[in-house]
Each structure stands twice: as structure tokens, then as C-alpha cells.
C-alpha positions as CSV (number, residue, x, y, z in Angstrom):
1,X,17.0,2.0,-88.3
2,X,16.6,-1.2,-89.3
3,X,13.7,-1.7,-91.8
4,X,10.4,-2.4,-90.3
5,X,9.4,-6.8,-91.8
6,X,6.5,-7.1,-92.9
7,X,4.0,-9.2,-91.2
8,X,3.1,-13.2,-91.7
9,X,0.0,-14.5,-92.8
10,X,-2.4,-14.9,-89.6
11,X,-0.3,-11.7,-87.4
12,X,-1.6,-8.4,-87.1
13,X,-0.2,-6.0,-89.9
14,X,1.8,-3.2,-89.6
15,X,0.0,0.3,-90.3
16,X,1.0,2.4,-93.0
17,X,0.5,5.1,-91.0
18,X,4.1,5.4,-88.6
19,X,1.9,5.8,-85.3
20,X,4.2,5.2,-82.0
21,X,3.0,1.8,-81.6
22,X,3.1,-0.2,-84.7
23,X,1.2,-3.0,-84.1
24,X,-1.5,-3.6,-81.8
25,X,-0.8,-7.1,-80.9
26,X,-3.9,-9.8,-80.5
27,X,-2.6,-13.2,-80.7
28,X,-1.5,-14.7,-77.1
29,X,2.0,-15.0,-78.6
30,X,2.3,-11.5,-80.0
31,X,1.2,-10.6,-76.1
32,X,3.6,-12.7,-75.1
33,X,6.6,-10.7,-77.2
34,X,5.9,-7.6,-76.3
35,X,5.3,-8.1,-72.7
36,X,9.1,-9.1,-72.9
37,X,10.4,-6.5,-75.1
38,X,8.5,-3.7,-72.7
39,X,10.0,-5.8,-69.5
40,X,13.4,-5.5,-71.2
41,X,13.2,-2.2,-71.9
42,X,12.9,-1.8,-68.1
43,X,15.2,-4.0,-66.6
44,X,17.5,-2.0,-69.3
45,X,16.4,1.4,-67.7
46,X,16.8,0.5,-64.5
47,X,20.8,-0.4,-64.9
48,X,21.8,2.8,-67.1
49,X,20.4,5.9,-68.6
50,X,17.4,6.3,-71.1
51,X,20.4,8.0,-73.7
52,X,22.7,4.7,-73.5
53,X,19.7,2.4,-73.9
54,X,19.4,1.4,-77.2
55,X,16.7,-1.1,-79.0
56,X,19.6,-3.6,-79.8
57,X,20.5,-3.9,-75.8
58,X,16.5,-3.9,-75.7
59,X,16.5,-6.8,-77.8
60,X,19.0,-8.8,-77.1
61,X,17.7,-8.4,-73.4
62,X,14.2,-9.5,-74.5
63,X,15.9,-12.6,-76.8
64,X,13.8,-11.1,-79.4
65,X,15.3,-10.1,-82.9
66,X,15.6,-6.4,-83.6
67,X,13.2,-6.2,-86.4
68,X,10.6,-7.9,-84.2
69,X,10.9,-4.4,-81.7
70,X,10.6,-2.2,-84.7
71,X,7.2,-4.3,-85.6
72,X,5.6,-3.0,-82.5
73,X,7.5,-0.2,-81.6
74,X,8.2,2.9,-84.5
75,X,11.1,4.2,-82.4
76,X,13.1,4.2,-78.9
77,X,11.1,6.9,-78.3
78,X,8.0,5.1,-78.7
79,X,9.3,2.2,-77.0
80,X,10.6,4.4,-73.9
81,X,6.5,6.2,-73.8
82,X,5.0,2.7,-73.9
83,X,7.2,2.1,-70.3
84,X,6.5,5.0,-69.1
85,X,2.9,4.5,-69.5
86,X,3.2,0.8,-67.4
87,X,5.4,2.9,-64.9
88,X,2.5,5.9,-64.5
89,X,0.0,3.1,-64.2
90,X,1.7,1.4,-61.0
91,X,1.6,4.5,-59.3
92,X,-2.1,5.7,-60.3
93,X,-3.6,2.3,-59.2
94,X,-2.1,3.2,-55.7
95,X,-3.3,6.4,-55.7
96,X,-6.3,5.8,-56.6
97,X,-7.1,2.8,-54.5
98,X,-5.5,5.2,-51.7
99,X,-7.7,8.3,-52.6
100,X,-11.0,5.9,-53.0
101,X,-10.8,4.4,-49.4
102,X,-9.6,7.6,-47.9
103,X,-12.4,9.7,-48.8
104,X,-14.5,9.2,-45.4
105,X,-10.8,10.3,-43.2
106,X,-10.8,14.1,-42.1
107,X,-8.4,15.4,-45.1
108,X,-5.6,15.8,-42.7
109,X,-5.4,11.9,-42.3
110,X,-5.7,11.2,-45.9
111,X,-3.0,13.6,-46.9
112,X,-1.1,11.5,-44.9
113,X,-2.4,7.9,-45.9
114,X,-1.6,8.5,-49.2
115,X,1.6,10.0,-49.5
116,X,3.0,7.3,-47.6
117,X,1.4,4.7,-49.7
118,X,2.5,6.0,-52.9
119,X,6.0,7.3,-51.5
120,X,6.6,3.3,-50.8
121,X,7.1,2.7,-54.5
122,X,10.4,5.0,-54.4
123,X,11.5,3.5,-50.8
124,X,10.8,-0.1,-50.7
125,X,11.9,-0.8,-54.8
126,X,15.5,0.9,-55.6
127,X,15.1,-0.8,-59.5
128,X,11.5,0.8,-59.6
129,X,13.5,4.1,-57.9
130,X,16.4,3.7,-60.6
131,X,14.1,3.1,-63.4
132,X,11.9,6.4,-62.7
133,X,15.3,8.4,-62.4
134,X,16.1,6.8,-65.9
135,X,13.0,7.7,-67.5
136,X,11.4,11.1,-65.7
137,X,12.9,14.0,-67.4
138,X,12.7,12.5,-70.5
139,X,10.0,13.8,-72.8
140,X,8.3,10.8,-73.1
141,X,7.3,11.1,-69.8
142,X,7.0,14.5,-69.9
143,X,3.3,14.2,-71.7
144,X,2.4,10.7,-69.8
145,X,3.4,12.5,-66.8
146,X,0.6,15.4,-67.4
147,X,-2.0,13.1,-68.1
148,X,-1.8,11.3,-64.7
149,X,-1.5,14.5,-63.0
150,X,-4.9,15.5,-64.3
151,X,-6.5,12.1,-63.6
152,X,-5.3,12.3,-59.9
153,X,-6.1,15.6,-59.2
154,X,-9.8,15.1,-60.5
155,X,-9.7,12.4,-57.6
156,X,-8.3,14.2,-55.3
157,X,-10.8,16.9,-55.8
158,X,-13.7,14.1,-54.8
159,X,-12.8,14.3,-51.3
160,X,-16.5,15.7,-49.8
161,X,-14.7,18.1,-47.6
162,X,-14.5,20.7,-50.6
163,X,-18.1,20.6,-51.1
164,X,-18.7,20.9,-47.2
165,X,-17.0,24.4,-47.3
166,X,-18.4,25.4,-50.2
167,X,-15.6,25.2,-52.6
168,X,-17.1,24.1,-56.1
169,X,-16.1,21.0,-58.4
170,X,-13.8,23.4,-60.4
171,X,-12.7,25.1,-57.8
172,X,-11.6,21.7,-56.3
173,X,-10.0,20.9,-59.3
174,X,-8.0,24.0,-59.7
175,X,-6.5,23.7,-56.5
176,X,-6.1,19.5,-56.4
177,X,-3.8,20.6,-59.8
178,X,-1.7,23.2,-58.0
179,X,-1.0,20.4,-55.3
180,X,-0.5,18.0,-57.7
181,X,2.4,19.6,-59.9
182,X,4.1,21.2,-56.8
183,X,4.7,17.3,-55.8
184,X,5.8,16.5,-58.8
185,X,8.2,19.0,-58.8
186,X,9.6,18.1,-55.2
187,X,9.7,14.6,-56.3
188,X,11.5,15.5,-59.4
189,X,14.2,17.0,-56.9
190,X,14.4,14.6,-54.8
191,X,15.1,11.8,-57.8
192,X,18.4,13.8,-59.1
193,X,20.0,13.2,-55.8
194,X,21.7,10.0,-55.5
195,X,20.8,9.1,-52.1
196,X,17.5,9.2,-51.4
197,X,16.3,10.0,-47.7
198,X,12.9,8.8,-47.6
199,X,12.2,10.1,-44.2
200,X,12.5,14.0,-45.4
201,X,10.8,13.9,-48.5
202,X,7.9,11.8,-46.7
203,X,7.4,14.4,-44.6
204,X,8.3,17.6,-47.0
205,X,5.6,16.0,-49.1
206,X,3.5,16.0,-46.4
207,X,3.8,19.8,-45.2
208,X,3.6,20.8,-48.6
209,X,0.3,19.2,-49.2
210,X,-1.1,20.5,-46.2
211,X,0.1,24.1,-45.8
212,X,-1.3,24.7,-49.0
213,X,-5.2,22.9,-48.6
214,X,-5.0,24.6,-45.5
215,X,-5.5,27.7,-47.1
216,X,-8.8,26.6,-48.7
217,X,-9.7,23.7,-46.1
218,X,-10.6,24.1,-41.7
């Protein structure tokens, strides 16, 4: 690893403490930089795997010197987290723009609002698909990956048809969980394969989420 420059007079310093993400960047051109060097990074995962990605190729993507990564960035590993985390957001917006205006649909019609909205990231972008294939078993993702599952399942578990039949907040919650890993998991499945057939895993995802609320919900 290239040693980590020290930074000018008027620029955010680097920490001595070697926290994933060196420098938080203030100045409109320090914004500017890592916007580009994060975009890189993910035009880079989205033509080859996460273990032949490298922060040179990263940089010379970017047109940013190599040094200038490690100032933000304490790692590839950081550097791959920090995508992931733009990656998870995408998706969570949807979802929870999809969850939010489908909370007044019987839960049957939501299920299936929302699964197709969200699906459409993998279907309609094959760079976005690539880039997830890239990125989602790596452990980087791993950790981001449980924090959104917990932040949509506590909006799933919103929906007022839990509290109509009587099924508790943490009840809701316990069960929006369950639903949300076993996605995950078919999802993950579905990513490995090299063709993707939208179609099935639409509608996979779909039985899936409703044979199991069915259990709980009339």
C-alpha cells in the first residue's frame, strides 16, 4: 500500500485513527473527487469481479492519483463497503417509497407492487445487475446487506393489516425479518446464474412472500 499523503493546508486532514473512511470530505472539490473515485469503483465492478479490481484500475478509471484514493479510502475493502452502501441505498429508497404508498392496498396487492418495483433494478439495468453480482457475497456487503434488511422489515412490519389481526409490533417485526432474509437468499440464487429470467424469479419472489404472510395474515 502506497503511503497515505498528508493533507494541504485548507483540506480536511486525515485521522490518525485508520477508520474505513479516511477523510470525511467538505470542500465542493473534495465532493467532487470522491464522487468520481466511488463512480469508478463501480463502473470497475460492473466489468469484472470485486478480486481483480484493484485501487490502481480504480484510479486510473477515476483520473485521480492513487494516493488521493488512499486519502479517503483506508483500503479496497473500505472503498468496496462505501459502494455497497450507494448500491443498498438505491434499492431501499424504492422500497421504501414502494412500502410507504402501498400501505392502504390489501397486503396481497402490495406484496405484489413492490416486488415488481424493486425486482426492476435487476431487470431493466444489466450494469446495476453485474455490479450487485460483483459485489454481493463479498463481506463488505455482507454487514451493509444486514442493516438494510432490518430497516425494510421494520417497514414492512407498518402495514396496518398486522395490527388489524392482532399481531403485535414485534410480532410484525419477527415475521417481516423471516420474509426479508428468505428473499435475500432467493435473490442471492438467482444472481449466481448467468442468465437471469426475470419472469420466474418475479413470480418465485412473489409466492414466497405470500405463502409465508399467509400463515399469519386472512
Amino acid at each position: 500500500m502506497m503511503p497515505i499523503p498528508e493533507a494541504r493546508s485548507g483540506e480536511d486532514r486525515v485521522t490518525a485513527t485508520d477508520t474505513p473512511r479516511r477523510r470525511i470530505p467538505k470542500q465542493a472539490r473534495a465532493r467532487e473527487r470522491v464522487g468520481r473515485i466511488l463512480d469508478a469503483a463501480r463502473r470497475e465492478l460492473e466489468v469484472k469481479p470485486a478480486a481483480e479490481v484493484t485501487i490502481e484500475s480504480i484510479a486510473e478509471r477515476a483520473e485521480v492519483p492513487v494516493g488521493s484514493v488512499y486519502q479517503y479510502f483506508s483500503s479496497k475493502s473500505a472503498l468496496l463497503a462505501a459502494v455497497a452502501e450507494a448500491v443498498m441505498s438505491e434499492t431501499d429508497a424504492e422500497t421504501a417509497r414502494q412500502l410507504a404508498e402501498c400501505r392502504t392496498m390489501p397486503w396481497r396487492e402490495a406484496v405484489d407492487q413492490t416486488v415488481c418495483a424493486t425486482l426492476s433494478f435487476l431487470r431493466d439495468c444489466p450494469d446495476y445487475r453485474q455490479l450487485l453480482r460483483s459485489i454481493r457475497f463479498t463481506s463488505e456487503f455482507g454487514k451493509i446487506t444486514a442493516a438494510s434488511n432490518e430497516r425494510v422489515a421494520d417497514l414492512m412490519a407498518l402495514h396496518p393489516v398486522f395490527g388489524r389481526v392482532g399481531i403485535g409490533r414485534d410480532k410484525a417485526l419477527e415475521i417481516c425479518r423471516t420474509v426479508v432474509t428468505a428473499v435475500n437468499a432467493l435473490h442471492d440464487r438467482a444472481l449466481v446464474d448467468d442468465f437471469l429470467d426475470f419472469d420466474a424469479l418475479l413470480e418465485e419472489t412473489r409466492r414466497l412472500v405470500k405463502g409465508y404472510l399467509a400463515t399469519y395474515l386472512p
